[in-house]
Backbone as CSV, one residue per row, in Angstrom:
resi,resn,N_x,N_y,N_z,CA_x,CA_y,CA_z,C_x,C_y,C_z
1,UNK,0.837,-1.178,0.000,0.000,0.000,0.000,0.879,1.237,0.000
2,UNK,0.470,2.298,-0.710,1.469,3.593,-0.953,0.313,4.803,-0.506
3,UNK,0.601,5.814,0.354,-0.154,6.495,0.676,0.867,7.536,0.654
4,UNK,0.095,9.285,0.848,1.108,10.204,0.621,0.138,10.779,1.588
5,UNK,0.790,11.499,2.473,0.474,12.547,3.238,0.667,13.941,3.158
6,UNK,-0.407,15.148,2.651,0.665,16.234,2.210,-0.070,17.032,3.490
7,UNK,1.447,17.927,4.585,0.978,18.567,5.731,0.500,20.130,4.887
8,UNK,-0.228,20.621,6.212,-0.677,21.961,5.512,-1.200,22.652,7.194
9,UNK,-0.835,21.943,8.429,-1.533,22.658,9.754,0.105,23.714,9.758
10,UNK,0.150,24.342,10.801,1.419,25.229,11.369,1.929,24.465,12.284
11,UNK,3.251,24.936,11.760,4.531,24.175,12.027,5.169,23.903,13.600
12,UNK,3.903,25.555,14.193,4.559,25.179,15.786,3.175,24.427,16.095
13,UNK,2.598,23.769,15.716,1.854,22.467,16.462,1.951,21.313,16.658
14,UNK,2.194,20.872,17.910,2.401,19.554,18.534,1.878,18.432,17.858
15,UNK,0.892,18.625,17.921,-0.082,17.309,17.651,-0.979,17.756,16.607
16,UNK,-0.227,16.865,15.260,-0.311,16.967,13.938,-0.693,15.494,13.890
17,UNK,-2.486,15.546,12.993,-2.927,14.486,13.128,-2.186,13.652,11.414
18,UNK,-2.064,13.745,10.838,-1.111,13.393,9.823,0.043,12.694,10.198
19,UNK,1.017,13.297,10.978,1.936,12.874,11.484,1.313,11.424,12.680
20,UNK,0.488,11.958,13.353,0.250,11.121,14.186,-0.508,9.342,13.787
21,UNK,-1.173,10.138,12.792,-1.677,8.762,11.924,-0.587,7.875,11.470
22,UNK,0.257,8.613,10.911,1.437,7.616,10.461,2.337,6.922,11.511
23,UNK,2.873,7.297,12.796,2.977,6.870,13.872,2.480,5.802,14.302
24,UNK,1.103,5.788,14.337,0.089,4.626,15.035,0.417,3.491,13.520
25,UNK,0.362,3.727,12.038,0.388,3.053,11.365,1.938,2.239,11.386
26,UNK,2.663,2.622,11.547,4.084,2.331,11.711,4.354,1.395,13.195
27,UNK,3.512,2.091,14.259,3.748,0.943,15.496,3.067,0.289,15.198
28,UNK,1.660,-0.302,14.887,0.855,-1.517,14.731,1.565,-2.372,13.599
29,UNK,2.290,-1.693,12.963,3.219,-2.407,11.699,2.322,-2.741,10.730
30,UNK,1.716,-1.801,10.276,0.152,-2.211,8.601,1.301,-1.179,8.070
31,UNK,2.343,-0.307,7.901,3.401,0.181,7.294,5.019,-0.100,7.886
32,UNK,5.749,-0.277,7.169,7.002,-0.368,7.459,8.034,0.422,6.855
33,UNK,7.786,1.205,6.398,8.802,2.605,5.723,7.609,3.618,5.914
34,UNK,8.681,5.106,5.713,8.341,6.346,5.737,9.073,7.307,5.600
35,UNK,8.947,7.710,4.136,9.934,8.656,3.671,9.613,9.952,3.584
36,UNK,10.711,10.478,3.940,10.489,11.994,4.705,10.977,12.732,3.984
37,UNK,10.984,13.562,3.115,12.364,14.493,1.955,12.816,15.499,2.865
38,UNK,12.547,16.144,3.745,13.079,16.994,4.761,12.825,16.816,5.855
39,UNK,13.630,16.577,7.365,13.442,16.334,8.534,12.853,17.604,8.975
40,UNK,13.280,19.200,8.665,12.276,19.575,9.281,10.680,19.661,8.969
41,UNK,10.390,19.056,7.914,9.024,19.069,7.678,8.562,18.053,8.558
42,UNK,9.300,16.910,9.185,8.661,15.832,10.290,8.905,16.173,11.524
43,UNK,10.027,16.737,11.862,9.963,17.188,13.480,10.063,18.719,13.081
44,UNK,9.806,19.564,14.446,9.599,20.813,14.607,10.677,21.884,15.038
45,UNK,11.386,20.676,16.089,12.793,20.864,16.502,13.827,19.976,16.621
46,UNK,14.889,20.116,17.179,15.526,18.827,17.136,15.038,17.802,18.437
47,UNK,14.286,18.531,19.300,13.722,17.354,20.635,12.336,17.031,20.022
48,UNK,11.552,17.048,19.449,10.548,17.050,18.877,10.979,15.821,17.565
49,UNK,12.094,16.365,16.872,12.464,15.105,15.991,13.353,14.060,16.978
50,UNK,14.295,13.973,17.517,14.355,12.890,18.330,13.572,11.801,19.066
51,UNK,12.496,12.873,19.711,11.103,12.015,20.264,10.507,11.111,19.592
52,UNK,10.475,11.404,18.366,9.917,10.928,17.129,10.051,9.969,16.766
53,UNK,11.916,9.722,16.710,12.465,8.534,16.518,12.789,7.516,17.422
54,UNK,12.498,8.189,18.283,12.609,7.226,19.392,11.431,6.167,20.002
């Protein structure tokens, strides 16, 4: 399955349901990649992108 997510909320918001969907899809494992073309378009900061990956 190939899905594209295009963001469009502001950038200082936490809880980005886009982002968050893909999260939950990635831990239940129904996806196993997720390609990002710019890290700051996935995290906000660098503790915000760390969290992320962690």
């Amino acid at each position: 399955m190939i899905g594209i997510s295009k963001k469009t909320i502001s950038g200082t918001k936490t809880n980005r349901q886009a982002r968050n969907k893909i999260m939950e899809l990635a831990q239940t494992r129904k996806i196993n990649t997720v390609l990002v073309t710019e890290l700051s378009r996935w995290g906000r900061s660098t503790q915000d992108l760390l969290e992320t990956l962690n």
